[in-house]
DOTISE-832232 format. One record per residue (C-alpha): residue in three letters; x, y, z. Coordinates in steps of 0.25 Angstrom, whole numbers, padded with zeros to 4 digits, always signed. Layout:
<sites>
alaXYZ/...
</sites>
This chain:
<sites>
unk+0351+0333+0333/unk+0349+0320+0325/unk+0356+0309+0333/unk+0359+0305+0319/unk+0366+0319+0314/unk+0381+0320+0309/unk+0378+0335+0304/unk+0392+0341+0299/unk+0399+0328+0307/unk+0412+0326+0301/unk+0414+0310+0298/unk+0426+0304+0291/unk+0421+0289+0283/unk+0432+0281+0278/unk+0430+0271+0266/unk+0418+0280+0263/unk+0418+0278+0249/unk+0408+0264+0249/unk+0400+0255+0256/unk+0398+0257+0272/unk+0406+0270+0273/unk+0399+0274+0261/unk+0387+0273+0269/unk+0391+0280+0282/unk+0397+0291+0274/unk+0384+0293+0267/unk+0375+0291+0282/unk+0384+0301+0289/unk+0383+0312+0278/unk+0368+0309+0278/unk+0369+0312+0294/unk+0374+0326+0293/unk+0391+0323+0293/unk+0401+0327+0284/unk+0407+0313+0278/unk+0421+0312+0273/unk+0421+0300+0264/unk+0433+0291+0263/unk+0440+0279+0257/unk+0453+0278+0248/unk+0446+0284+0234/unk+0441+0296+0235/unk+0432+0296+0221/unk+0426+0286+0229/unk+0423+0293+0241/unk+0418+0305+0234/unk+0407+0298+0227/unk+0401+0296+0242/unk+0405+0310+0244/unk+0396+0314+0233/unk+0384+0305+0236/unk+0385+0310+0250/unk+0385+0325+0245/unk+0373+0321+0236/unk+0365+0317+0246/unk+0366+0330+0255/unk+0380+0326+0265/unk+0393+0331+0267/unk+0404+0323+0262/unk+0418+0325+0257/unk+0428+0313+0252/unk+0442+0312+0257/unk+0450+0296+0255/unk+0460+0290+0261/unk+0464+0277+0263/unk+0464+0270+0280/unk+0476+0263+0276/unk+0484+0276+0276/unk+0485+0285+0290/unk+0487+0297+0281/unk+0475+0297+0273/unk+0466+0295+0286/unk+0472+0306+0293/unk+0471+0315+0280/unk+0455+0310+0280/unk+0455+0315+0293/unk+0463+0327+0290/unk+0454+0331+0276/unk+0441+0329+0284/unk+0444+0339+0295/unk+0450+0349+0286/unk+0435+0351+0279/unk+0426+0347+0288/unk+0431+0349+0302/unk+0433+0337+0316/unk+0428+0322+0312/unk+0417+0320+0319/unk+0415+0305+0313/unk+0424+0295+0307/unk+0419+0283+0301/unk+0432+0272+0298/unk+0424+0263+0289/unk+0435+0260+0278/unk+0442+0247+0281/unk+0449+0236+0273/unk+0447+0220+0270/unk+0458+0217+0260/unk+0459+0201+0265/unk+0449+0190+0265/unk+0454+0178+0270/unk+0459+0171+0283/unk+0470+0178+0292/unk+0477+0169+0291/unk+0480+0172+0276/unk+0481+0186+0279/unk+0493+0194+0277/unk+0498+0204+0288/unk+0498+0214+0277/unk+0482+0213+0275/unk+0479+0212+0288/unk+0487+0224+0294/unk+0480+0231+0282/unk+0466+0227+0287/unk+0469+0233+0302/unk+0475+0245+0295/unk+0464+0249+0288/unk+0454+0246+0297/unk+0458+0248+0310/unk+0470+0256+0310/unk+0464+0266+0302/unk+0452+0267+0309/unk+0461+0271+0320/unk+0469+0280+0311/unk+0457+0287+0310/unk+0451+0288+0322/unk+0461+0294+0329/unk+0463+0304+0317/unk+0448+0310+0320/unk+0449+0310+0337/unk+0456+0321+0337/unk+0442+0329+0330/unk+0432+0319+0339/unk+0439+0324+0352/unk+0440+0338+0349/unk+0424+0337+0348/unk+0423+0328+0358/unk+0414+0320+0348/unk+0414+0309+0338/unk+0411+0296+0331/unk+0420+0285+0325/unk+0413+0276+0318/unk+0422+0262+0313/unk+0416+0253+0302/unk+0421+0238+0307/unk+0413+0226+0305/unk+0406+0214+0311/unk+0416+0207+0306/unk+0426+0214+0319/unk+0414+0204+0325/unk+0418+0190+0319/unk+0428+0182+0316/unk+0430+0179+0300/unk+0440+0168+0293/unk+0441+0179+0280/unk+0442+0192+0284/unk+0449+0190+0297/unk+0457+0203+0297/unk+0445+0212+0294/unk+0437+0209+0306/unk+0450+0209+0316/unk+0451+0225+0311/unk+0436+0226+0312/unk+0435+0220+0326/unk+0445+0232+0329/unk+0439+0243+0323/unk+0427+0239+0333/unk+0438+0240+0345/unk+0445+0252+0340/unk+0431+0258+0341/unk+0430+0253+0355/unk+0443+0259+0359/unk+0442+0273+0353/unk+0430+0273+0358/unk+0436+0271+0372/unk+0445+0279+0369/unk+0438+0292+0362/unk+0425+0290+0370/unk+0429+0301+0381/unk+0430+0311+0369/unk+0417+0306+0364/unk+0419+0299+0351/unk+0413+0287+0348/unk+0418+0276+0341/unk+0410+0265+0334/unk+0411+0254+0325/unk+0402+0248+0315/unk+0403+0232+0311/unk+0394+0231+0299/unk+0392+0218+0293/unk+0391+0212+0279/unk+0388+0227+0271/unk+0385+0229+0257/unk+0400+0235+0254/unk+0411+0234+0243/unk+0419+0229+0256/unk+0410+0219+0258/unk+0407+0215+0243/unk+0413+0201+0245/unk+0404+0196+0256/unk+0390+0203+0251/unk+0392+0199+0237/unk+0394+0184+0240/unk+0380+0178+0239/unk+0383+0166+0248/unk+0389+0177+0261/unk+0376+0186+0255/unk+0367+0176+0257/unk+0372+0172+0270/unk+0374+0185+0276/unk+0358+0190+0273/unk+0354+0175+0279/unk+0362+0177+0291/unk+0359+0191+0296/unk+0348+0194+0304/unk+0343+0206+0294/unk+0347+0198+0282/unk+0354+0206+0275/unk+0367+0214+0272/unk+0373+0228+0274/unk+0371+0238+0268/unk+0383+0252+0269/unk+0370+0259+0275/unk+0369+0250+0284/unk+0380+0254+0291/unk+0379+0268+0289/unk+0367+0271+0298/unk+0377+0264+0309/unk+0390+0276+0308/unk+0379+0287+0308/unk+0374+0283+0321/unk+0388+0280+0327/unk+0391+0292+0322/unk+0381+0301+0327/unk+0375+0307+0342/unk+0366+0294+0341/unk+0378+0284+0343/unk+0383+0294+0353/unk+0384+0284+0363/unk+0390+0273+0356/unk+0405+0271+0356/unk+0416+0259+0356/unk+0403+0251+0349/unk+0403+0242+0337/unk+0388+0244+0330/unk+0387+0230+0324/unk+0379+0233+0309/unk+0376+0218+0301/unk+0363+0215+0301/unk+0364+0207+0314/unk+0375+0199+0309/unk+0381+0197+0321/unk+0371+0194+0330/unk+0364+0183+0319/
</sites>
């Protein structure tokens, strides 16, 4: 067997519909899995569902929003109706609705952010154990962020809940590890992404950013993809409670 094969692996993608999820969606089908694509529109995701079908995978469109518990849990519940136990899930969605100091912040916006992007991740998580343990395998892959890494003076609150996805990862992993699922994060840094629009389309930060990194250049979704496919897989087998760093060297400048 391929250490690379996902054949008939059923994996659950939120905010699937564009950019970095987009991509994984798009790597995992093309690995062998059977990709549930989501986010809140479903017209949306069904155009990935479509491109994914066109190009030979196995993919089906169900939307839901991480803000509510009983849109998750029906994802969960739709998914194992048609197609069986989650064997991967893949919480990329998350939310930035705030840029500026904390100290600006409302308490409003900033349990919002830790909502959606922690919270829910935890949501979902626990929703799927019950499938992993059954088989005694499976893979959680969580989308955080280099900047969980750093401290920033603008978007304060989004790297707090990205610094806890890495350690939600580290405990569940803890945790789950005896029933042999693995979970890991992935910090990507500056991608080519609608969420990322304001920082990759301002020439000063652009031009800064390709100067600074050691392979001089952004992200691009695909770059991330390659990354949830081997966490995902029997070649990340042995890799659990790990953050895989993926910026272009970034961090280590």
């Amino acid at each position: 067997m391929s250490l690379f094969d996902l054949k008939d692996k059923v994996a659950i993608v939120t905010g699937s519909s564009r950019g970095i999820g987009r991509s994984i969606a798009h790597q995992l089908a093309k690995a062998g899995a059977k990709v549930v694509v989501s986010s809140r529109k479903l017209d949306a995701c069904e155009k990935v569902v479509e491109e994914i079908r066109a190009a030979g995978g196995q993919a089906m469109a169900i939307a839901a929003s991480i803000s509510s518990k009983e849109q998750l849990q029906a994802l969960v519940d739709q998914t194992r109706s048609a197609w069986g136990p989650i064997d991967i899930l893949v919480c990329n969605a998350a939310t930035n609705p705030y840029y500026g100091p904390t100290t600006g912040m409302s308490d409003e916006v900033f349990d919002k952010v830790m909502r959606n992007n922690v919270l829910s991740n935890t949501w979902l998580c626990t929703m799927v154990y019950p499938d992993m343990k059954a088989k005694k395998d499976g893979a959680i892959v969580i989308v955080s962020s280099i900047g969980g890494l750093h401290g920033s003076a603008v978007i304060g609150a989004y790297n707090v809940s990205k610094a806890a996805d890495m350690q939600l990862a580290r405990n569940l992993a803890v945790e789950w590890g005896p029933d042999n699922i693995r979970i890991n994060c992935i910090a990507p840094g500056l991608i080519k992404t609608d969420f990322a629009k304001a920082l990759h389309e301002d020439p000063v930060l652009s031009a800064k950013y390709n100067n600074e990194t050691p392979l001089r250049r952004m992200g691009e979704p695909d770059d991330i993809g390659g990354v949830a496919v081997f966490l995902a897989s029997p070649a990340g087998r042995y890799v659990t409670g790990q953050t895989v760093v993926a910026d272009g060297g970034m961090m280590i400048r």
